[in-house]
C-alpha positions, 0 to 999 in steps of 0.5 A: 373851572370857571366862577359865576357870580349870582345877584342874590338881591334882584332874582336869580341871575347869572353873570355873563362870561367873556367868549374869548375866555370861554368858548362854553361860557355862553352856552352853559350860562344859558343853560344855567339861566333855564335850569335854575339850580337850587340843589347844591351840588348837581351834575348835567351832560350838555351839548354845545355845538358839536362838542358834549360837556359834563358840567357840575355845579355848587350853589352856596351863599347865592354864588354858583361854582360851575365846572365842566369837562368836555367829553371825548368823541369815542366817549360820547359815542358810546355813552349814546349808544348805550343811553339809546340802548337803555332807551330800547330795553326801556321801551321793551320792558314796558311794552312786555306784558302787552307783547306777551300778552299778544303772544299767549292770546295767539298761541291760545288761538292756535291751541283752540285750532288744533283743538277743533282740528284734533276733533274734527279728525277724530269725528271723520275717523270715529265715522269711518269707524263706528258706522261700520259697526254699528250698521253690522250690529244692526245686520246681526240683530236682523238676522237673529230676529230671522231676516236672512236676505240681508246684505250690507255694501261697502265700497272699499277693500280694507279690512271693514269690507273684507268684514262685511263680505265675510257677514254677507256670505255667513247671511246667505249660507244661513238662509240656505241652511235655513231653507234646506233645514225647513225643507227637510223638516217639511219631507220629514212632515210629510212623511209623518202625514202619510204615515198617519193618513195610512193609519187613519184610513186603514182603521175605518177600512176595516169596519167596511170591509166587515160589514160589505162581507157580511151583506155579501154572505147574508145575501148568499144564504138569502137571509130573511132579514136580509133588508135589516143587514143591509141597512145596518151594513150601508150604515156603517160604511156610509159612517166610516167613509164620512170619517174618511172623507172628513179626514181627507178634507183636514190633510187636504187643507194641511197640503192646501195651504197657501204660498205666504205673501207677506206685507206689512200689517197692524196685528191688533186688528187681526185678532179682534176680526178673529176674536169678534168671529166667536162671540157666537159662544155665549158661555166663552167669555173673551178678555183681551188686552191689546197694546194700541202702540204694538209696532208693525209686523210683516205677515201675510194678513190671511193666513195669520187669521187663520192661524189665529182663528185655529187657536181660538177653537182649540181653546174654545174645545179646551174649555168646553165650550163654557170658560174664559179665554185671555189674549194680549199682545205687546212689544217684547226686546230682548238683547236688543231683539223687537219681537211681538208676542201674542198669547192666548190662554184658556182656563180649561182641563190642560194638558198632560206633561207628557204631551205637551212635546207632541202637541204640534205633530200632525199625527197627534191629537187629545180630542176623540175625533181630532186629527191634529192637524190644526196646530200642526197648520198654526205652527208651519204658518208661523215657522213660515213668518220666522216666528215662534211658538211655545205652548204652556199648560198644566193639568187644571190649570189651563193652557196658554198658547205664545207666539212671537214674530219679528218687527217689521223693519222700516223700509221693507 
């Protein structure tokens, strides 16, 4: 322990000490002269040369007491190492929150990354997925609208091809099903022709007959009107042979028909050519209303004018020639089917219930001389372009006609 005295008269000052007496003297003086303690009582860790001191003083009555301690070298290593590791953990505890702020912006980058990697994959795969099905969807929907020749192209072996291998054989084995039903149906047609050109021509045969018999006979008995019976019997022949002759030439027509060459058409156009045709009739009145945004249909442009022109006569001899007639047309979907619908409608005498299912055979007919082969011939024209039609009538009410046919797909 080691007295300084202060001179509390001419400023703050510290006595010097004899180094011989205190190898620390000078230093500590000169720390105390930079340091300037006012506190009482206060506690410092110096070095001096190579040597670390404690030192504490007490400042009373302008006297300083000092007293110091030298610090063992094993000591001063460890305080200093843990003053360097305070120093460290300082450091770290304040730049923490910009470390974990660093971290969390990272990790938060890393998570958008996978995020977007994450859709991106599930995009890729979502294709490979969904394309598939909804292409087949839309094959399907082809083929319930009457498109057969379809087939769809993967080139893979998993189970989305064996798919639609199995979808391109069920579209041909349709097509041929198809093919083989319309041609049955066809023979099965012709036969009811046949049977009905038979019947129509046996029944005019026998008024010929007739009458070539009894010229003949009158002619042998030399019969004095002779000349008169002659007449009469030539009339009627000629008469019945023109029924014949008009008979042959409506199942000539029937047999005539053209091979269907279908491209794609505007229908609107098709029936104001076909409903301009008998504007002729002055007492048939014509109200069409046709949707200017009707899509395009693939059909062959002549024979679906004829199809149309047949139907317009029916219902012009439907309303005797004097009453009103109604086309439309329009864009109807159903299950996700396109399909344009086309009716015509009279307001003339209909038909009985009991004839509405024989209204398409080619051997029936409500007209007096009518041959029925009229919409027997509508009906193959439009079964040709995969359509339909549908007949609706009441007794007095009228009848009206309906035919739908497929949309025109792009790029066919």
């Amino acid at each position: 322990m080691y007295y300084y005295s202060g001179l509390p008269d001419t400023g703050y000052g510290i006595a010097p000490v004899d180094a011989h007496v205190n190898p620390y003297g000078a230093g500590i003086t000169r720390f105390l002269d930079v340091m300037r303690p006012r506190g009482q009582v206060n506690v410092y860790s110096i070095s001096i040369g190579a040597r670390s001191l404690i030192l504490g003083t007490l400042y009373r009555n302008g006297i300083i007491v000092a007293m110091y301690t030298t610090i063992p070298e094993e000591v001063f290593t460890r305080i200093s190492m843990f003053e360097d590791s305070l120093g460290t953990y300082s450091q770290r505890e304040f730049l923490k929150p910009y470390f974990q702020t660093g971290v969390g912006i990272f990790l938060l980058i890393i998570a958008i990354l996978i995020i977007m990697i994450s859709i991106a994959v599930s995009m890729v795969l979502s294709n490979n997925i969904t394309s598939p099905i909804l292409e087949l969807e839309e094959a399907a929907r082809r083929v319930a609208a009457g498109d057969f020749n379809i087939q769809l192209r993967r080139d893979s072996s998993d189970e989305m091809g064996l798919l639609f291998d199995s979808f391109n054989v069920m579209a041909y084995e349709l097509e041929e099903s198809r093919k083989a039903m319309y041609h049955a149906q066809k023979l099965e047609a012709w036969r009811e022709v046949a049977r009905k050109l038979l019947h129509e021509i046996k029944n005019p045969l026998t008024p010929i007959r007739l009458s070539a018999e009894r010229i003949q006979r009158r002619y042998r008995e030399n019969n004095p009107n002779i000349g008169e019976i002659i007449i009469n019997g030539t009339d009627t022949i000629i008469e019945e042979v023109n029924m014949l002759m008009g008979l042959l030439g409506e199942f000539s027509r029937f047999a005539r028909l053209p091979e269907i060459k279908p491209e794609t058409e505007k229908l609107n156009p098709i029936i104001e050519s076909c409903v301009n045709f008998f504007h002729g009739h002055e007492k048939v009145s014509f109200h069409a209303e046709l949707d200017p945004s009707l899509p395009e249909v693939y059909c062959d442009r002549i024979l679906m004018r004829q199809a149309f022109t047949n139907l317009l006569q029916n219902s012009i001899d439907a309303v005797e020639r004097k009453g009103t007639i109604y086309i439309t047309s329009g864009l109807v979907v159903d299950k996700g089917v396109k399909r344009v619908r086309v009716t015509i409608r009279d307001d003339g005498q209909g038909i009985k219930p009991e004839d509405i299912d024989k209204i398409f055979d080619p051997t029936f007919s409500t007209k007096e001389h009518g041959t029925g082969i009229g919409l027997a011939i509508v009906e193959k024209i439009i079964l040709e372009h995969h359509g339909s039609i549908r007949v609706r009538s009441k007794p007095g009410e009228g009848t009206e006609f309906s035919i739908e046919l497929p949309v025109a797909e792009r790029g066919t």
